[in-house]
N, C-alpha and C positions, 0 to 999 in steps of 0.2 A: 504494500500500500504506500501509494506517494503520499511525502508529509510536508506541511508548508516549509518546518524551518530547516527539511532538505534542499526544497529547493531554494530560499534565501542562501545557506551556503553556496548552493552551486553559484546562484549571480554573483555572489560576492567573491569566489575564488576566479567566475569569468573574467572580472574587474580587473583584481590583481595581473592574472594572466594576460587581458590586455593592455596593462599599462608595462608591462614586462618588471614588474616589483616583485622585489624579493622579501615580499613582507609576509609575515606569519600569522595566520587566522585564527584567532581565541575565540571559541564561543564562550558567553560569559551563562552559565548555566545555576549560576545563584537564584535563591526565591525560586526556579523553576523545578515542577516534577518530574520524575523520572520518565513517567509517557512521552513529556516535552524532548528531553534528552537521549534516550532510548534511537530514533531515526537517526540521529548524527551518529551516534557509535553505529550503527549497523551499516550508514552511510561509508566508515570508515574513517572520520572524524575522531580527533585522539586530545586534542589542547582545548581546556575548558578552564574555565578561570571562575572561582569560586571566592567569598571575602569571608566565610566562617569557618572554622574547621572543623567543627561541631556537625556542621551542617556535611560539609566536603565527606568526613567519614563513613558517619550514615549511609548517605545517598551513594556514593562510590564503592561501599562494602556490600552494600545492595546490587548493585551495579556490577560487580566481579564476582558475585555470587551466581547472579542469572547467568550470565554468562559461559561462568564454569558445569 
């Protein structure tokens, strides 16, 4: 199933790509749930920028769990 904030990455790495930048794509995946984040990882998205660690643990031990 196509997810919206897949394809917002995709325009956003188009971007990059056409400006020929070598700049590095952080999805900021704070406040957001794991359904949200879920599309990018399977996308194949791996840099996610989080401001709690509280939170970052959680959510990401959840995350490596499904996973596994």
């Amino acid at each position: 199933m196509k997810h919206n904030t897949v394809d917002n990455l995709k325009n956003i790495e188009n971007e990059v790509e056409l400006k020929k930048s070598s700049a590095k794509i952080i999805a900021v995946s704070k406040t957001f749930k794991l359904d949200k984040i879920l599309p990018l990882i399977e996308y194949g998205h791996c840099d996610f920028g989080e401001n709690k660690v509280q939170e970052a643990v959680d959510k990401w031990s959840k995350i490596l769990e499904e996973k596994s």
